[in-house]
N, C-alpha and C positions, 0 to 999 in steps of 0.2 A: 321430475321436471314436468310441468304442466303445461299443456297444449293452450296455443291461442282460441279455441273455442270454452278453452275454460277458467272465464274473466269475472266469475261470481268472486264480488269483493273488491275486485283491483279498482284504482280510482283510476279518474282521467277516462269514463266510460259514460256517456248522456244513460238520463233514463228511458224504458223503453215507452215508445208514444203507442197507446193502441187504437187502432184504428174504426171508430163505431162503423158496425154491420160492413162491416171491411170481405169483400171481395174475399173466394179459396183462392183466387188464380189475378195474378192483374193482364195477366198475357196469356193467349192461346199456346202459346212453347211455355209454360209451364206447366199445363198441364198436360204435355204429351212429354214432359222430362219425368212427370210424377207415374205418366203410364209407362212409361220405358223401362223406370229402375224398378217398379213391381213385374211386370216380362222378363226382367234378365234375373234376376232374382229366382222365381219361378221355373225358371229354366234350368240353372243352377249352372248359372256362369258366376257370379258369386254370394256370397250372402251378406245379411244386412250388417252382421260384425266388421267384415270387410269394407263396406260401403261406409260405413261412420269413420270407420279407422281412415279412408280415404281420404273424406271432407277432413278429419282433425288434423293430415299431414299437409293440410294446403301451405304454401310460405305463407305469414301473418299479414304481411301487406295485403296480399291476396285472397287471402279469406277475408279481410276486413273492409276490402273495397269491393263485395260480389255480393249479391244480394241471396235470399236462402235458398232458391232454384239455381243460379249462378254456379252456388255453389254444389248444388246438387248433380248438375251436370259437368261440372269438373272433378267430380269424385266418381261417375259412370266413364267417363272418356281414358281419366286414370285407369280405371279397374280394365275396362276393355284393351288396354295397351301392355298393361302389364300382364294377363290372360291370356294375350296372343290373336285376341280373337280379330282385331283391328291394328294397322301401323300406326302411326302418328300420322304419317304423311296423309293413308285416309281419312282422319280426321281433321286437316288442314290443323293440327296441332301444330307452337313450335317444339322442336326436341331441345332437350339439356345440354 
C-alpha cells in the first residue's frame, strides 16, 4: 500500500509550478524548523529514516493541506512525542 507522499502517476494532481530564483525559506520558522530537525538529529533523538517515516504517516488530508516545512515540523513534534522527550500538552498539540 502506498503512502500519500507517493502520488508519482496518480492523476487528479496539478503540475508542479516552479518558482524563478524562488526563496530557501519564505518564513524565518522555516528555517529554524530546517535548524532544529538537523540538532535533533545530531543529537540522536532520532534519525532521518525516522523522520521521513514521520512526515509519510501524516493523514492525507493533512499532508496535502501543509506545506513542506508544515510538514516538516509535524514529523519533529511527532518524533518528539513519541520519544518521550516532549508531551503533547507541551507542545500545545491536539491528542488522538
Amino acid at each position: 500500500m502506498s503512502r500519500i507522499n507517493d502520488v508519482g502517476g496518480m492523476s487528479g494532481f496539478p503540475p508542479i509550478v516552479e518558482e524563478p530564483d524562488e526563496p530557501p525559506f519564505h518564513a524565518d520558522w522555516e528555517a529554524h524548523v530546517l535548524a532544529l530537525n538537523g540538532a535533533l538529529i545530531r543529537a540522536g533523538v532520532y534519525d532521518l529514516d525516522e523522520f521521513r517515516d514521520a512526515i509519510e504517516r501524516m493523514p492525507p488530508e493533512q499532508y496535502l493541506a501543509a506545506s513542506y516545512y508544515e510538514r516538516w515540523f509535524t514529523a519533529i513534534t511527532t518524533l518528539l512525542v513519541e520519544k518521550g522527550v516532549a508531551a503533547p500538552d507541551e507542545l500545545a498539540l491536539p491528542r488522538d
